[in-house]
N, C-alpha and C positions, 0 to 999 in steps of 0.2 A: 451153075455155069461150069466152063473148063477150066482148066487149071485149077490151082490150089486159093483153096477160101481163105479171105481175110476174117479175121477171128473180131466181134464184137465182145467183152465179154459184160454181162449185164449183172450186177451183185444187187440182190432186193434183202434189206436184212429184216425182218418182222419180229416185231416186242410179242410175246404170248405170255406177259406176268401175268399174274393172276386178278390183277385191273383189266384184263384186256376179254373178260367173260362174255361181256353184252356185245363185243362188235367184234365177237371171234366169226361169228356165220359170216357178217358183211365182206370182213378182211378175206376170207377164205373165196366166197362168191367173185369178188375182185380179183384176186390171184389166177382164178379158177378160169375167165374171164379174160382177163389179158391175155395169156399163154392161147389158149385157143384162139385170140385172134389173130397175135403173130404169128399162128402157125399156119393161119391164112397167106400171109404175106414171103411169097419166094426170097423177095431180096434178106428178110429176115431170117427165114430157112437156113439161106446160106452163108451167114458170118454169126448170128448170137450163139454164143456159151451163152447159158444161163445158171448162176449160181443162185441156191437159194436158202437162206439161212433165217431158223426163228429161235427167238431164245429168250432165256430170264434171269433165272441165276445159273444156266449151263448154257451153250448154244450147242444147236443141232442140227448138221450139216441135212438140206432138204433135194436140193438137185445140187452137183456136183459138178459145174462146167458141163451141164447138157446140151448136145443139141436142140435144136426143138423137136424135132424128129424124134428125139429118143424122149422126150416129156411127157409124161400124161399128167395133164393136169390136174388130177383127182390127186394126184399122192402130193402136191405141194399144202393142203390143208391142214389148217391148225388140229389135232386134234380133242389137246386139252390144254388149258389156260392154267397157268401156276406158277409159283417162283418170285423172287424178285426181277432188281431190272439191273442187268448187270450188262447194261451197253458197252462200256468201253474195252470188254474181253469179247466181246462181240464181233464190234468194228475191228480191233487191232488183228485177232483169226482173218476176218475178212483182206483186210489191208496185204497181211502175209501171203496168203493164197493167190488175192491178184498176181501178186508180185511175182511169185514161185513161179505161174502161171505163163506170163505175159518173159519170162526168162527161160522157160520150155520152149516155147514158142521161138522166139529169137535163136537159142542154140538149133534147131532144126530150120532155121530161116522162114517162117511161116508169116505172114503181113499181120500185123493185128492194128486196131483201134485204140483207144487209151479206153477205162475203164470208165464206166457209167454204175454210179454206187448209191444207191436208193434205202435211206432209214426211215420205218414206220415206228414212231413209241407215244404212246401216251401218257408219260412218266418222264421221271429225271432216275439218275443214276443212283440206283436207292441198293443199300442192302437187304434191306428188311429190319421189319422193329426186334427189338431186342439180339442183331448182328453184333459180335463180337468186335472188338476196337480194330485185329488185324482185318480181319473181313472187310469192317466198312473202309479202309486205307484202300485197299485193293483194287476194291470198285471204285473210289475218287481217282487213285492216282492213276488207272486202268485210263480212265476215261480224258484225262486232260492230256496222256502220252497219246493215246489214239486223235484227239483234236490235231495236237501239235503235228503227226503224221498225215493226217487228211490237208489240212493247211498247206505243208507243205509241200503235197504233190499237185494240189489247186497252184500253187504260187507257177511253179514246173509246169504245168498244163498236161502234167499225167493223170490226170482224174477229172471228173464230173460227179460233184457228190450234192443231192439234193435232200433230203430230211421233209417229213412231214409230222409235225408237234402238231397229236389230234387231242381235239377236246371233247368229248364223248357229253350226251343228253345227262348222264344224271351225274354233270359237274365233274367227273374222273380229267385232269387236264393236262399236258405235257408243259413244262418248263421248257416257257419257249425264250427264255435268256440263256440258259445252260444251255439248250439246245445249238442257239447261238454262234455257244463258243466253239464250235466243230467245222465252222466254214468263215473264210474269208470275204463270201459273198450273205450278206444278208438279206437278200432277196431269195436266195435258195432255201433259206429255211425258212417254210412254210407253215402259216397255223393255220391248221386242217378243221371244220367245222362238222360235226358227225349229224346236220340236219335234214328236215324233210326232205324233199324231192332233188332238193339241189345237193347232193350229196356228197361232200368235200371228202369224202375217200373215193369214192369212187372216182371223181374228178383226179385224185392224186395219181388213180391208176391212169388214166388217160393218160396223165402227164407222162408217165412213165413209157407209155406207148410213143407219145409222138416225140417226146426225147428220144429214142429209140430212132426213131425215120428221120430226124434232124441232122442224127449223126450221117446216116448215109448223104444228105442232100447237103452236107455241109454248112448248116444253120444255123447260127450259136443260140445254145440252150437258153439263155434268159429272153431271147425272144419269143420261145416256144412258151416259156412260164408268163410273162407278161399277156402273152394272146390267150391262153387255158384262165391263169388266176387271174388276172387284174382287169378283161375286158369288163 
């Protein structure tokens, strides 16, 4: 359109520990997947950043506030599974960036949307066996300051942060209590089921997509999640 784009920005953060071997293709296919289809969609064209972030016990920045335009989907894949799960240096990276992000924005006067924040893990916040006492600290106290900051930009209505606690075919499960504790709404954190045909990732990607179109039509997200997961 003319004038200047209202900025969406979409944060997808994905767990690649090295639990996450058997539904690296799935996750990758789904990311792979998504983007190609918002990149169908103009009204999407024209306001998502897309950030994309996977990590374990490092995260690594995957797209950077991309357009879709500038996306190829090919390069958001996982390409190797490893590491522990070191969520909550994850999420807090993440948290910072919107922030930096969506305050660019405002100094240059640019419209944006509050942020739509998407975790994929199949784990709880783990260091790894035999992790040193500082280490394991790190990643516990990492993870309950990142809660405490999600939380409170949910209470604010600066965020929309939805979680998917998957639990994979051969028993691999996500701590969907811990998980829990990262949202105010418990309806947002969803336990994700990795089976046959009905395929509760894949589903989560959908979700991710029509969250995505809810925001422009002014819809609120738990209706969108109710109509996806609970019909």
């Amino acid at each position: 359109g003319n004038g200047p784009r209202s900025h969406l920005p979409i944060a997808i953060v994905i767990d690649k520990s090295t639990s996450t071997n058997d539904i690296k293709d799935l996750l990758n296919n789904c990311i792979v997947n998504l983007v190609a289809k918002m990149q169908k969609e103009t009204i999407f064209r024209n306001a998502v950043d897309l950030l994309v972030i996977h990590y374990s016990s490092e995260h690594e920045v995957i797209a950077d506030f991309e357009t879709l335009d500038d996306v190829n989907p090919r390069s958001l894949v996982i390409r190797k599974s490893h590491g522990f799960t070191h969520t909550g240096g994850a999420l807090l990276y993440v948290l910072q960036r919107l922030d930096e992000k969506k305050l660019e924005w405002k100094c240059n006067a640019e419209k944006y949307y509050q942020p739509l924040l998407f975790l994929l893990t199949d784990g709880y916040p783990d260091a790894g066996k035999g992790a040193p006492p500082n280490v394991k600290k790190v990643v516990d106290e990492s993870y309950a300051v990142a809660a405490n900051e999600i939380k409170n930009r949910e209470k604010e209505e600066k965020l929309v942060f939805i979680a998917a606690g998957i639990e994979q075919q051969n028993g691999e499960c996500a701590d969907m209590a811990k998980l829990s504790e990262l949202s105010i709404y418990p309806e947002r954190i969803i336990h994700v089921k990795e089976v046959g045909h009905l395929n509760g990732i894949e589903k989560f990607f959908h979700l991710i997509y029509e969250s995505t179109n809810a925001t422009f039509s002014n819809t609120p997200v738990d209706d969108v999640i109710n109509q996806i997961w609970f019909d």
